[in-house]
C-alpha positions in Angstrom: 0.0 0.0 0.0 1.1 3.7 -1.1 2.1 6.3 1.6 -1.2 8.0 2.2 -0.8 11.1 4.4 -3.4 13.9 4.2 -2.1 17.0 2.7 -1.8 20.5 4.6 -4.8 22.6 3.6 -3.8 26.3 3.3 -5.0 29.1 4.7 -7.6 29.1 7.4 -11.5 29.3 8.6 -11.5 33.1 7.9 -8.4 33.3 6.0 -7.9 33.4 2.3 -5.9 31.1 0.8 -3.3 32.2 -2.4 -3.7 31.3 -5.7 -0.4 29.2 -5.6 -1.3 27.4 -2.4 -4.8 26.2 -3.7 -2.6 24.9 -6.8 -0.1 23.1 -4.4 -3.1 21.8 -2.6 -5.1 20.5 -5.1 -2.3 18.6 -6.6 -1.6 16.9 -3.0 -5.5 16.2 -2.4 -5.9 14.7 -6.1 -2.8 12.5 -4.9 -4.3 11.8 -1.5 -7.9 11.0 -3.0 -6.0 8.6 -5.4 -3.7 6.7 -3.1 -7.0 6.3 -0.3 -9.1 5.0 -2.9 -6.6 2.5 -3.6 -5.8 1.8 0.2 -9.8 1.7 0.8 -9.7 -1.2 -2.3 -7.3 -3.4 -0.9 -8.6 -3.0 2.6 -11.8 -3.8 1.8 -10.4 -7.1 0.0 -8.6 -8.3 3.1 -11.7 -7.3 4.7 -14.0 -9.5 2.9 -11.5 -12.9 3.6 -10.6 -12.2 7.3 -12.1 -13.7 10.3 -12.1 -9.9 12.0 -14.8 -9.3 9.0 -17.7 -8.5 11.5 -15.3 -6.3 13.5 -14.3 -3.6 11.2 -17.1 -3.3 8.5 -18.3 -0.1 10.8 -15.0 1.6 10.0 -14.5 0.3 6.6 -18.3 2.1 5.7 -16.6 4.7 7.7 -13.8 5.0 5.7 -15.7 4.6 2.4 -17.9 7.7 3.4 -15.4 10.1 4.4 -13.7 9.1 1.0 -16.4 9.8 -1.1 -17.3 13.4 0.5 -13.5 14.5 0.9 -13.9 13.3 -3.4 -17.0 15.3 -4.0 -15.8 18.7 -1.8 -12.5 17.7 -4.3 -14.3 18.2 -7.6 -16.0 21.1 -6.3 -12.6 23.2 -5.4 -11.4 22.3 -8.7 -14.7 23.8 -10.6 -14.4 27.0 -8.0 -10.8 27.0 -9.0 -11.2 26.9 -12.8 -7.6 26.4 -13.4 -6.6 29.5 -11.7 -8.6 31.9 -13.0 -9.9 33.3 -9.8 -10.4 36.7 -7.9 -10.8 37.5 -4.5 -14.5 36.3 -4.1 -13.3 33.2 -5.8 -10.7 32.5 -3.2 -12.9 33.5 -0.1 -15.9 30.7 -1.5 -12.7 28.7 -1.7 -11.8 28.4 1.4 -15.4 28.0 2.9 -15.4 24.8 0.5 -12.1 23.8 2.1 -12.7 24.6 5.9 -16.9 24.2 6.2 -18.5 21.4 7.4 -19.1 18.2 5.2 -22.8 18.0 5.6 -23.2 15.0 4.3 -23.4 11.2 4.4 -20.3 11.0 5.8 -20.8 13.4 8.8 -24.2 11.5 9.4 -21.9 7.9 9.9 -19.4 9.8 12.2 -22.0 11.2 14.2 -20.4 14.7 13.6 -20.0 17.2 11.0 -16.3 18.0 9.9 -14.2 19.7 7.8 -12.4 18.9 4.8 -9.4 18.7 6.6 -10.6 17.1 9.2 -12.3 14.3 7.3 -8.8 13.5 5.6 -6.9 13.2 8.9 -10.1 11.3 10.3 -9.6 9.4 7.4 -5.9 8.8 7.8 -6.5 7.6 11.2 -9.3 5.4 10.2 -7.0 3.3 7.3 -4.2 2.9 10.0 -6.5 1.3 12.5 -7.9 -1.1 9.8 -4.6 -1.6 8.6 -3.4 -2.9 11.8 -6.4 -4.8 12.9 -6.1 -6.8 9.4 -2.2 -7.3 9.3 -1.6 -5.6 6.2 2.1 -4.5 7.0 4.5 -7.5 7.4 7.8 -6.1 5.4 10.2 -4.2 7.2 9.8 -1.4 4.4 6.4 -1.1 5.4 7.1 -1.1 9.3 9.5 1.5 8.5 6.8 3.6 6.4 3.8 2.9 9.4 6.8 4.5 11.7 7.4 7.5 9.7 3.2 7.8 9.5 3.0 7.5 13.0 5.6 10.6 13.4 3.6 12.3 11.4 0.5 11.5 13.4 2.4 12.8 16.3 2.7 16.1 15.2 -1.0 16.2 14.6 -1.7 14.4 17.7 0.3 17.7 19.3 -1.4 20.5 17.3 -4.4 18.8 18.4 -3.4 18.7 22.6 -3.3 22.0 22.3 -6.6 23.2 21.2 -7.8 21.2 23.8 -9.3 23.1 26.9 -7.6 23.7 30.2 -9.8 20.6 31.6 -9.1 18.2 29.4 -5.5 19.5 28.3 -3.8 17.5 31.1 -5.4 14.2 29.9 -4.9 14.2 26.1 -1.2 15.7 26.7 -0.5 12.4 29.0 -1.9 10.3 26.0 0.3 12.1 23.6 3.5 11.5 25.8 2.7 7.8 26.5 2.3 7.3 22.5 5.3 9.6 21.7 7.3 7.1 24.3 5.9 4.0 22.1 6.5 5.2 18.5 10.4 6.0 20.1 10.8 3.0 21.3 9.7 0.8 18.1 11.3 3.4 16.0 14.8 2.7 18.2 14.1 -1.1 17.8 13.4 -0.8 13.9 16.4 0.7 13.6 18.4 -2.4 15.6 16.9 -4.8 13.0 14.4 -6.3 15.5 10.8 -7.0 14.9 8.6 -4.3 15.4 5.2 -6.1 13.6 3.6 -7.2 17.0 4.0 -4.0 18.5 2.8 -1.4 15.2 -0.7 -3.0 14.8 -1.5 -2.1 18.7 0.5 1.3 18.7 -1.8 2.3 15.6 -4.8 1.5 16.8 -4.0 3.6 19.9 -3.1 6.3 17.7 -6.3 6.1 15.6 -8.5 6.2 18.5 -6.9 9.1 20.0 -6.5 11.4 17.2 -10.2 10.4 16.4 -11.5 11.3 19.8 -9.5 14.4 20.1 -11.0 15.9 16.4 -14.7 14.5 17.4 -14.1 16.3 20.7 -13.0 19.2 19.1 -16.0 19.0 16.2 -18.4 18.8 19.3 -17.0 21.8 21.4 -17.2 23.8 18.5 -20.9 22.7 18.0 -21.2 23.4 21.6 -20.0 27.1 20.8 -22.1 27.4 18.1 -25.4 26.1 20.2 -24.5 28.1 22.8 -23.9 31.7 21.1 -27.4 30.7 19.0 -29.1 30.0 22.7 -28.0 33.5 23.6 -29.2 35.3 20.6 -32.8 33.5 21.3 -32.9 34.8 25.2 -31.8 38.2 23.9 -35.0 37.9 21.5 -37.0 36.6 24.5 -35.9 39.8 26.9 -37.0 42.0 24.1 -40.1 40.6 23.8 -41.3 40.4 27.2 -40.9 44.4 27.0 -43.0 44.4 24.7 -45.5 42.3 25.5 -45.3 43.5 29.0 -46.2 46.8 27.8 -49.2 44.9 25.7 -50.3 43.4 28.6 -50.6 47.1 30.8 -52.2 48.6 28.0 -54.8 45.4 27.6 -55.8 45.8 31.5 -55.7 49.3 31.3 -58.2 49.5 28.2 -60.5 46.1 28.4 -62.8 44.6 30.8 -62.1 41.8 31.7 -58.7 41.7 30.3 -57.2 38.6 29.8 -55.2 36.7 32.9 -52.0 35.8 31.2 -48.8 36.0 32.7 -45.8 37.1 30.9 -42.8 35.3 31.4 -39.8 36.4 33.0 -36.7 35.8 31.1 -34.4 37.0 33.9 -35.0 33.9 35.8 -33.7 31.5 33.0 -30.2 32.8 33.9 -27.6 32.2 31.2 -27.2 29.8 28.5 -25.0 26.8 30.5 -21.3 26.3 29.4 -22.0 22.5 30.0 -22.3 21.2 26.2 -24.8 18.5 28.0 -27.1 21.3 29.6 -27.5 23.0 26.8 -30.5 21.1 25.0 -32.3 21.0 28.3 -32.0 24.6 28.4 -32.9 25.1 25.0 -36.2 23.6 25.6 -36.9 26.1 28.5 -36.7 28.7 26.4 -38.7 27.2 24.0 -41.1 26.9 26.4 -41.2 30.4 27.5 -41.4 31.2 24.1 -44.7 29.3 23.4 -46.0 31.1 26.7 -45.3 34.4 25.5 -47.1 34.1 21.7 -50.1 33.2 23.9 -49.8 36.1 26.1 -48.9 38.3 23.2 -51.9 36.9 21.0 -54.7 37.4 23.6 -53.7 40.5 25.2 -53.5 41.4 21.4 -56.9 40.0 20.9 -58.9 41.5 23.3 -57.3 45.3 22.4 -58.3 44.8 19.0 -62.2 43.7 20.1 -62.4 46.6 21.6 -60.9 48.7 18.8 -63.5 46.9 16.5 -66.4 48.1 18.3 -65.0 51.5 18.0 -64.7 51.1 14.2 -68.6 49.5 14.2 -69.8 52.5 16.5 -68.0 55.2 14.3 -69.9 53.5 11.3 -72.9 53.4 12.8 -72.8 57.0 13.4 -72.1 57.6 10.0 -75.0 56.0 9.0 -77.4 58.0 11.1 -76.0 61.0 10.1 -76.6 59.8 6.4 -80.6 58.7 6.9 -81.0 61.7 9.0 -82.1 60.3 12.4 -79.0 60.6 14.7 -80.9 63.4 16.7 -83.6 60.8 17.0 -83.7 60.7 21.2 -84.1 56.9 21.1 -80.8 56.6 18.4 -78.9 59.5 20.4 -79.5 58.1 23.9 -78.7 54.9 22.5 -75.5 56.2 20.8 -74.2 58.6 23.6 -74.7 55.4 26.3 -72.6 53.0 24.1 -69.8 56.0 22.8 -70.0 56.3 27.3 -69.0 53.1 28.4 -66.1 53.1 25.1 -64.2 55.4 26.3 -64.3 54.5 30.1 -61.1 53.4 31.0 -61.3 50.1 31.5 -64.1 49.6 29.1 -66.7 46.7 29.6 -66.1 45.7 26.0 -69.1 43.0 26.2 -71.6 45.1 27.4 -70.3 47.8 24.9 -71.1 44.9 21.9 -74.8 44.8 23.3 -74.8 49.0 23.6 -73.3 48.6 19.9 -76.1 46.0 18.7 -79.1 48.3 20.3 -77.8 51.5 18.8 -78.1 49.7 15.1 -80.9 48.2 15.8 -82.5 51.9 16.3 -81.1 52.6 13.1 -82.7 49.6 11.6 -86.1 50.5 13.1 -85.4 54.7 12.6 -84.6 54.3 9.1 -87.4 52.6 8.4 -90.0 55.0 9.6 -87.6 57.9 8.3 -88.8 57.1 4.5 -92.5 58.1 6.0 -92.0 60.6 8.1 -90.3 62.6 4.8 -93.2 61.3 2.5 -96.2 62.8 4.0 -98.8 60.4 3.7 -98.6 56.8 2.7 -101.3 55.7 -0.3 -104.4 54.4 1.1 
């Protein structure tokens, strides 16, 4: 099997990459996606034949998946690319393509969502583990080669330690030291001539399993971030609105009776978002919670503001219409009208018994306009 090693993507998350490094890269990825395939082949063949078959299909699908999205993100930098023919806007969408998230089949087997880079060190770690668990290396060319891969796994083990967190730093740096001790001592007894076969395959999978944990870990933490600052920018939303709906609420009691009994939530007493990655969800519902209870506090106080400002509009019409048939200085229509324009603008107003004031006064029209038609007329035929 070739020397698979996942090339160094340039740039960064927010940084934009040169023309010439994109190039370089390419080149090394179209390399990297080439030699992997080929690795992924003839590990899949041993696969099939082995008696560990069961054991490693997970990571061979594994493997398979990252492949295929590292190959597909691939073909898209080379179409953003076009050769080199690229200006600044080119090379910013570049290096989202190279440092975003694989949203895809492969981030649904992981469990996480990971970069480009990420998937091909995730990738590298995954081949060396099935590698070892298969026995694909017995030459001494090829213990020499899994050596010089593990160095190189060390350095990323390192960059990796130290993005971790000051809780978990001291852990992962005692994981990196014990493996750093392992690959120096098989890489001392390569170099005697002895037989370094039984003690590769274990010192791999070790390797694997940490890099893999420390990347997850730092995919999740990041997701944590993310959840977190999103969490924050809801409550904010949340303390805004209960202002507002407060002030709805003051303005409902202050205007209707009966005013609706809804309490508006208090947003203070959530606290803030948790920093514990395994608190956040539950808090996530609280606030969804308190979010449901303050569209039904907003909507009835809402509600019962606008009744009232309906029977205004009805009353304003009704007037209107009297003035038009000529009987609003009718006493029964302007008793009628004064009684139910009254009780509107108490403060609170009885908004149902203002709907039966409202009903009476058209119904006076009704029974005004009627007689109005005889009453100009004279006399009707006999």
């Amino acid at each position: 099997m070739s020397d698979v090693i996942a090339p160094t993507a340039p740039g960064g998350v927010a940084q934009r990459p040169t023309p010439a490094a994109v190039l370089a890269y390419l080149g090394e990825l179209d390399a990297w996606v080439a030699g992997r395939r080929a690795e992924l082949d003839d590990i899949d063949a041993a696969a099939l034949t082995s008696p560990r078959r069961d054991e490693v299909s997970g990571d061979v699908v594994l493997s398979m998946a990252l492949w295929k999205s590292v190959a597909d993100r691939r073909d898209q930098l080379n179409t953003a690319f076009a050769g080199g023919r690229v200006d600044a806007s080119d090379l910013d969408r570049i290096a989202v393509l190279i440092w975003g998230r694989l949203d895809t089949a492969a981030a649904t087997a992981a469990g996480v969502a990971v970069s480009m880079p990420e998937a091909c060190r995730l990738s590298d770690a995954l081949a060396g583990a099935l590698r070892a668990r298969l026995g694909l290396a017995p030459a001494v060319e090829e213990s020499a080669r899994r050596v010089r891969s593990l160095k190189a796994q060390l350095d990323r083990l390192c960059d990796q330690v130290a993005l971790e967190p000051p809780t978990s730093r001291p852990t992962a740096q005692r994981q990196l030291d014990s493996l750093t001790a392992r690959v120096a001592d098989v890489a001392l007894r390569l170099e005697r001539g002895g037989d370094v076969g039984g003690l590769l395959g274990p010192l791999e999978n070790d390797a694997a399993r940490t890099e893999r944990d420390l990347i997850v870990g730092g995919v999740r933490r990041r997701e944590a971030r993310d959840q977190f600052a999103a969490l924050e920018r809801l409550r904010a939303d949340l303390t805004t609105r209960e202002a507002h709906v407060t002030a709805l609420a003051d303005e409902a009691v202050a205007t209707v009776l009966p005013a609706p009994r809804n309490a508006v939530p208090d947003v203070s007493l959530l606290g803030a978002a948790p920093t514990d990655p395994g608190a956040l969800a539950a808090y996530g519902d609280r606030l969804a919670r308190v979010g449901q209870a303050m569209d039904i506090a907003e909507q009835r106080y809402a509600a019962a503001l606008a009744s009232r400002s309906a029977l205004a509009d009805r009353l304003a019409a009704a007037k209107v219409k009297a003035d038009a048939l000529g009987v609003a200085g009718r006493p029964d229509v302007r008793a009628a009208g004064q009684q139910a324009q009254e009780l509107l603008d108490r403060r609170p107003s009885p908004v149902a018994v203002v709907e039966h004031l409202v009903a009476a006064y058209l119904a006076w029209l009704d029974l005004e306009g009627q007689a109005a038609p005889l009453s100009r007329g004279g006399r009707s035929a006999s």
